[in-house]
C-alpha positions, -999 to 999 in steps of 0.1 A, spaced: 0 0 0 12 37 -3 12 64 21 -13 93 24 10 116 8 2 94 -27 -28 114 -27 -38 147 -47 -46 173 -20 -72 201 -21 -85 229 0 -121 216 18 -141 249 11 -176 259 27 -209 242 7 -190 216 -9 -213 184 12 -219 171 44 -184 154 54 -166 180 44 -188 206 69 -180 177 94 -141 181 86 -147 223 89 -162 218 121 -131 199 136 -109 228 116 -100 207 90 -92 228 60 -76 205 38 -81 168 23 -47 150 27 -50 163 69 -84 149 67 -71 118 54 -38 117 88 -71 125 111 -91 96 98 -58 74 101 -54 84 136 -84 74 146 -88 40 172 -94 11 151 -131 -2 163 -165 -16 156 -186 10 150 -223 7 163 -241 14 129 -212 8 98 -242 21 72 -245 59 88 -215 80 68 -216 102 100 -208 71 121 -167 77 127 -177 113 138 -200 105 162 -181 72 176 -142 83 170 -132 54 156 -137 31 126 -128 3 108 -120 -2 71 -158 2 61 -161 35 76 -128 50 77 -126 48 38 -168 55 32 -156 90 52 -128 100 29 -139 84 -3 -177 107 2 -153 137 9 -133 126 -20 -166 128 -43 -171 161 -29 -141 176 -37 -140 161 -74 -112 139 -68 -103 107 -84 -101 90 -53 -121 56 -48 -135 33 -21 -124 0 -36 -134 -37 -18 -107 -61 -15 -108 -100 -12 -78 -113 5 -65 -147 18 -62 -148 57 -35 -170 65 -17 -179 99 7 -149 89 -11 -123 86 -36 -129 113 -29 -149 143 -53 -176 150 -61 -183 120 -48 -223 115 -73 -234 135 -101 -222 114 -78 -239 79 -77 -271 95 -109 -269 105 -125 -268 76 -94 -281 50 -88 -244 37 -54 -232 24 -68 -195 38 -99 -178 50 -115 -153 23 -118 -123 40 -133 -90 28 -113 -55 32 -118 -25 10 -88 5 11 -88 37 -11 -78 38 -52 -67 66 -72 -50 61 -102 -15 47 -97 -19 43 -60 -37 23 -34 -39 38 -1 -49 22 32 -60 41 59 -65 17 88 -28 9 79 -10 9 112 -37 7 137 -43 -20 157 -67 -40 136 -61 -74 143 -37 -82 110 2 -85 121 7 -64 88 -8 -47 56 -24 -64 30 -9 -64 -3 -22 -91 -21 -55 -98 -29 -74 -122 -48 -98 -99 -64 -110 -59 -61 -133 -40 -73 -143 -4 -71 -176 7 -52 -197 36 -40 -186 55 -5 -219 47 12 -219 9 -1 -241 -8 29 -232 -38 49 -258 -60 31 -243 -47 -2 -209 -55 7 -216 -89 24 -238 -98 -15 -208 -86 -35 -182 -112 -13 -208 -137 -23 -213 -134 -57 -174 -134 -54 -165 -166 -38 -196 -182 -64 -179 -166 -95 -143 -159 -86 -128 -174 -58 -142 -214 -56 -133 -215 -93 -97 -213 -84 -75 -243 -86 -67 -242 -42 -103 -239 -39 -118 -274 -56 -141 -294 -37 -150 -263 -14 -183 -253 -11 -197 -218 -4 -218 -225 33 -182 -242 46 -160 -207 33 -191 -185 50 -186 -207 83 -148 -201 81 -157 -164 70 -175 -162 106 -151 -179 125 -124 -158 108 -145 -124 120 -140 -134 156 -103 -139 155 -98 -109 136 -125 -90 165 -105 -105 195 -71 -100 181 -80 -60 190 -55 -46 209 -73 -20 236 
């Protein structure tokens, strides 16, 4: 992933939308600081990951919200920045706990959804760094694609599926796997990655 820096940066002026009157109000004037504030943020479960005003309200985030924030005050600002949804293999290295749920269920790794932000020639993550729950970024995954800011939870969790059905259990690792044992590992997976938060 590349730093914030990657990013184009722009003045955040008065009328240009909602998140970016939420940014003024904190006396954020500019997008790339928006973007270190969002970063800084605690890592955490947010009570309602569909309301864009959430990570306000709360103080924290995850990927889902952190990234809806910044790519809606992207939009606003007319810049070619967007939320994109990541399918990645969780392995043993990357999050701790995770062998158990492979052996389990006979799975060389977990498909797990993230989603970071796209520009052009650069990917950014912004929950890069915190304590998430993953012993390091994700680089690699096995498929991406570019969505809306304000995608919702039900959305998201129909887009994975249609994934794994079309992409992921066609792949050679994947034969013989059915979709209801990768959505029981999915779960399990959700609960390491939940109680691998550092407080």
């Amino acid at each position: 992933m590349d730093k914030i820096s990657a990013f184009p940066d722009k003045p955040i002026p008065e009328g240009a939308g909602v998140v970016s009157e939420q940014f003024l109000r904190l006396g954020i004037k500019r997008f790339v600081d928006a973007c270190q504030y969002v970063h800084k943020l605690p890592y955490g479960y947010n009570s309602d990951s569909d309301d864009l005003m959430i990570l306000f309200k709360e103080k924290k985030g995850t990927c889902t919200t952190k990234h809806a924030v910044i790519a809606a005050l992207a939009e606003e600002l007319s810049l070619p920045i967007t939320k994109t949804i990541g399918i990645y293999p969780m392995t043993e290295e990357l999050v701790s706990g995770t062998n158990p749920i492979l052996d389990k269920y006979r799975l060389p790794y977990v498909p797990m959804l993230h989603c970071f932000l796209q520009g052009d020639h650069y990917r950014v993550d912004l929950t890069e760094g915190n304590r998430n729950g993953k012993n390091r970024s994700i680089e690699d995954f096995l498929y991406t694609e570019k969505v809306r800011a304000g995608i919702t939870k039900r959305e998201e969790y129909l887009l994975y599926r249609r994934v794994l059905k079309e992409v992921i259990l066609g792949r050679d690792e994947m034969k013989g796997v059915d979709l209801k044992t990768v959505l029981r590992a999915r779960e399990e997976g959700l609960n390491v990655l939940k109680s691998n938060l550092t407080p």
